[in-house]
C-alpha positions in Angstrom: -26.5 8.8 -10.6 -23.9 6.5 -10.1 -20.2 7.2 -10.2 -16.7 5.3 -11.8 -13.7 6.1 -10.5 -10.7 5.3 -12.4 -7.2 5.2 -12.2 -5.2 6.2 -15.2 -1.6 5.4 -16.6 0.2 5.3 -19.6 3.9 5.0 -21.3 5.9 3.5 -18.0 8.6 2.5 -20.9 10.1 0.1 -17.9 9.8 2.2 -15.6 7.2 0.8 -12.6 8.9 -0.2 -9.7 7.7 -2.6 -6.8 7.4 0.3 -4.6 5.3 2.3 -7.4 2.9 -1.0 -8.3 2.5 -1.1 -4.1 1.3 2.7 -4.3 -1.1 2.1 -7.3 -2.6 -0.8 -5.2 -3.1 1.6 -2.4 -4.6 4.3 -4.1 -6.8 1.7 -6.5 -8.4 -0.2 -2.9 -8.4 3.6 -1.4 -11.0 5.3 -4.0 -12.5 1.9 -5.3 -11.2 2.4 -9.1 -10.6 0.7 -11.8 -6.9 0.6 -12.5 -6.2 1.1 -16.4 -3.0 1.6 -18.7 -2.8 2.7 -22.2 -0.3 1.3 -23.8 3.6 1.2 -24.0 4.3 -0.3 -20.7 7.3 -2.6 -21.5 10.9 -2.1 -21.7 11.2 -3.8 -25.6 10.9 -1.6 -28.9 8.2 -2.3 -31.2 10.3 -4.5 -33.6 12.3 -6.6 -30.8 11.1 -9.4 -27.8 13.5 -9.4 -24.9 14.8 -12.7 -23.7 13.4 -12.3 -20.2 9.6 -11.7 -19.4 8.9 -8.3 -19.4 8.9 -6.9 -16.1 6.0 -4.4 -16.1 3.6 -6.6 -16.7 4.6 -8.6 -13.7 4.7 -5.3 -11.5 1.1 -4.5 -13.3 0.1 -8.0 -12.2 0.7 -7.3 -8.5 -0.7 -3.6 -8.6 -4.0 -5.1 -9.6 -4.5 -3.7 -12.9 -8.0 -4.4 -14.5 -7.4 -3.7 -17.8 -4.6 -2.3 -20.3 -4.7 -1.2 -24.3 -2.0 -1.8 -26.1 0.6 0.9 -27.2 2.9 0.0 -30.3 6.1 -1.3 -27.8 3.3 -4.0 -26.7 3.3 -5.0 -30.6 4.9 -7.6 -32.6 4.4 -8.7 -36.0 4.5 -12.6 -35.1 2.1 -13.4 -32.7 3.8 -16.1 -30.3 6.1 -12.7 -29.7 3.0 -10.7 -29.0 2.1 -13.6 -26.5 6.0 -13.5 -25.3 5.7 -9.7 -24.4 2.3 -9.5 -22.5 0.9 -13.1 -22.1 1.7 -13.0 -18.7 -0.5 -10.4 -18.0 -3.9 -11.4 -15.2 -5.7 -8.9 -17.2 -7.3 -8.2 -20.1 -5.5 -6.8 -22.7 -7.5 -4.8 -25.4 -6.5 -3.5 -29.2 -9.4 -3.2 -31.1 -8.2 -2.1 -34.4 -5.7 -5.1 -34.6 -6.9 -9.0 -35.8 -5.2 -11.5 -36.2 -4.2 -12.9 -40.2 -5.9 -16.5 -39.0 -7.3 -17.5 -36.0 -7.1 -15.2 -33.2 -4.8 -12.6 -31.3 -3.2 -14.9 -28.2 -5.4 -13.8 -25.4 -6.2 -10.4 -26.5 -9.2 -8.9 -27.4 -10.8 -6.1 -29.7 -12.9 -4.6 -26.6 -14.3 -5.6 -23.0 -16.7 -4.9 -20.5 -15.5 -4.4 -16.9 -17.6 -3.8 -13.7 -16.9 -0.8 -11.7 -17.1 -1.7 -7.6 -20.3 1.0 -7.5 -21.9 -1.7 -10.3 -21.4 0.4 -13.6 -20.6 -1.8 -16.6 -17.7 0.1 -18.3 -17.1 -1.0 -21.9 -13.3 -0.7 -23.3 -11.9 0.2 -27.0 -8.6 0.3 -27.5 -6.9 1.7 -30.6 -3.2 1.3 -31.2 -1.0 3.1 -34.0 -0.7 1.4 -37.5 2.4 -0.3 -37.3 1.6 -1.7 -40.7 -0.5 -0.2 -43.2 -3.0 -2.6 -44.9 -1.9 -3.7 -48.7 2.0 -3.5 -47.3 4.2 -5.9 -48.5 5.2 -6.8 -44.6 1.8 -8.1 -44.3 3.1 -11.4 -46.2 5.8 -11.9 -43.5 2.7 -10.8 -40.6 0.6 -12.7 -38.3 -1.9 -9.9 -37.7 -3.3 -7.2 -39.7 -4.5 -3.6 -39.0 -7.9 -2.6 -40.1 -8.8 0.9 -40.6 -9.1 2.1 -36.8 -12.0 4.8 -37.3 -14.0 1.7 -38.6 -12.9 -0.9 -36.0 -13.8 1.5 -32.8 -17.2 2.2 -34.4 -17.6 -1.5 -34.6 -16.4 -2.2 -31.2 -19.0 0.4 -30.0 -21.9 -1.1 -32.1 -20.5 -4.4 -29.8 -20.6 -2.6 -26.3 -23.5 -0.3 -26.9 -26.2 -2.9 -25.4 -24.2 -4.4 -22.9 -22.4 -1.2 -20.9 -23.8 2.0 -19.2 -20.6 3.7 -20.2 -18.0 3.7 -23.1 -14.2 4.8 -22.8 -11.5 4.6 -25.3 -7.9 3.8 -25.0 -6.3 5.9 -27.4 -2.5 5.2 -27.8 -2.2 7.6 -30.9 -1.5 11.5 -31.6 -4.0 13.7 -30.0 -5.3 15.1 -33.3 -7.3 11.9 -33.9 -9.4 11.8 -31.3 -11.9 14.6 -32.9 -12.1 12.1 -35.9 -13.0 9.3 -33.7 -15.4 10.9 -31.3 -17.1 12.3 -34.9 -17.8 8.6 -36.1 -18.0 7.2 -32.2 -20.4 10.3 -30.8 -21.1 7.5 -27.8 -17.6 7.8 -26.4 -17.6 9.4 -23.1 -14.2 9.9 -21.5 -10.3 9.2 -23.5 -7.7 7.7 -21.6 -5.2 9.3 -23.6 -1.2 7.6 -24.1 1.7 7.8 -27.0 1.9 11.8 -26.2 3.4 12.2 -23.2 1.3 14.8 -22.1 0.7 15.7 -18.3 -1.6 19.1 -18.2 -2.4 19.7 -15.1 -6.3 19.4 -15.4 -8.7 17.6 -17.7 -8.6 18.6 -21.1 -11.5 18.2 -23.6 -12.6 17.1 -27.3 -16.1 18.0 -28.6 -17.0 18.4 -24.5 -15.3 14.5 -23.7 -12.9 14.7 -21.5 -9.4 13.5 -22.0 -7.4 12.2 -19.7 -3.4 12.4 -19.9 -1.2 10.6 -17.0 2.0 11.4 -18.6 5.2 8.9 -19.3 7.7 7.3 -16.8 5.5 6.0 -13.8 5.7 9.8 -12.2 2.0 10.4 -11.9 -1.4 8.8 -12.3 -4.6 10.5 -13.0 -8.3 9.8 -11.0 -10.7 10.7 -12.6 -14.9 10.3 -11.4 -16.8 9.9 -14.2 -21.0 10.0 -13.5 -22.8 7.2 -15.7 -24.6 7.7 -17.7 -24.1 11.2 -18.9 -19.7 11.7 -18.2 -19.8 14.4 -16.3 -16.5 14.8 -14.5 -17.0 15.0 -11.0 -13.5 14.2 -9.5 -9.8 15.4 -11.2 -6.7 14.5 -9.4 -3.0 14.3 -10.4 -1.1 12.0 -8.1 2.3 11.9 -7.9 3.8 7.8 -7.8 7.3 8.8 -6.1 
């Protein structure tokens, strides 16, 4: 069967250096992986835009990231600041349970399909916290709305189901949802866990998936080797970025 390797990050908060981006390029070219983030990246807050471009995306840009889901710092409730905070990005950028009020988000999409150098078609979800809950006043002042996110990954799955060999979700949200999502997405093979902070030392797992946790701070990233089509976990590792 064949085999996906991925490298996993999360929650830099501004904290990817040139030296650290350089190291995740290394390790990305030296185990053929894909290079993913989930979310909260940047150096702004959720409710702010910083006058200069954010730098982590940049840095993210020359490590030779394939693909990112957004955590709430990447959100903004106008979307030309949405655009301002990651539209520099040479990746895709993926919130699924976010749409915009007309239109459509600036370069960012509900899910996508990337190809793994061994030829496996990895499909992408990405759910984000509810920074404002639908039938909120705020929603008059918003670009973009949130749907219900347990509905939105089951439709992003319905999308990817004929055009992928594997599914894996970006979850930037407490680690007691994921049951509920794997319930009403059973297709879901592997979580690329953010928003908690979490760095266990091995694999964890929900309903027999396993998550994956790379902690906060650019300090560590996880590879993992996932087998397609039936995510059985045949490679583990911790590495520290420093």
């Amino acid at each position: 069967m064949p085999e996906i390797r991925i490298l996993h990050t999360s929650d830099f908060h501004d904290r990817l250096t040139p030296a650290k981006a350089a190291r995740l390029r290394a390790l990305k070219e030296e185990h053929e992986a894909l290079l993913i983030d989930s979310g909260d990246a940047i150096r702004a807050p959720n409710v702010a835009v910083m006058p200069c471009r954010e730098r982590a995306i940049s840095l993210m840009n020359d490590a030779g990231y394939d693909a990112m889901g957004l955590g709430n710092r990447e959100y903004f409730f106008r979307n030309r600041g949405m655009a301002w905070k990651t539209g520099h990005a040479r990746f895709p950028r993926v919130c699924t349970n976010l749409r915009a009020a007309k239109g459509s988000l600036p370069g960012i999409e509900p899910w996508a399909v990337l190809t793994s150098p061994s030829g496996v078609r990895v499909g992408l979800l990405s759910i984000m916290p509810t920074m404002i809950a639908p039938g909120h006043w705020f929603e008059h002042v918003s670009d973009n709305r949130f749907f219900d996110w347990l509905e939105a990954a089951h439709e992003a799955v319905e999308g990817l189901r004929d055009q992928t060999d594997v599914i894996v979700a970006l979850v930037h949200r407490p680690p007691d949802d994921l049951p509920p999502l794997l319930e009403r997405c059973p297709d879901i093979r592997l979580f690329l866990a953010g928003h908690a902070h979490r760095v266990p030392a091995g694999i964890e797992r929900v309903g027999g998936v396993p998550v994956s946790f790379a902690g906060e701070g650019a300090t560590r990233a996880r590879l993992i080797a996932l087998r397609s089509p039936d995510g059985i976990v045949t490679m583990d590792r911790l590495i520290a970025l420093d």
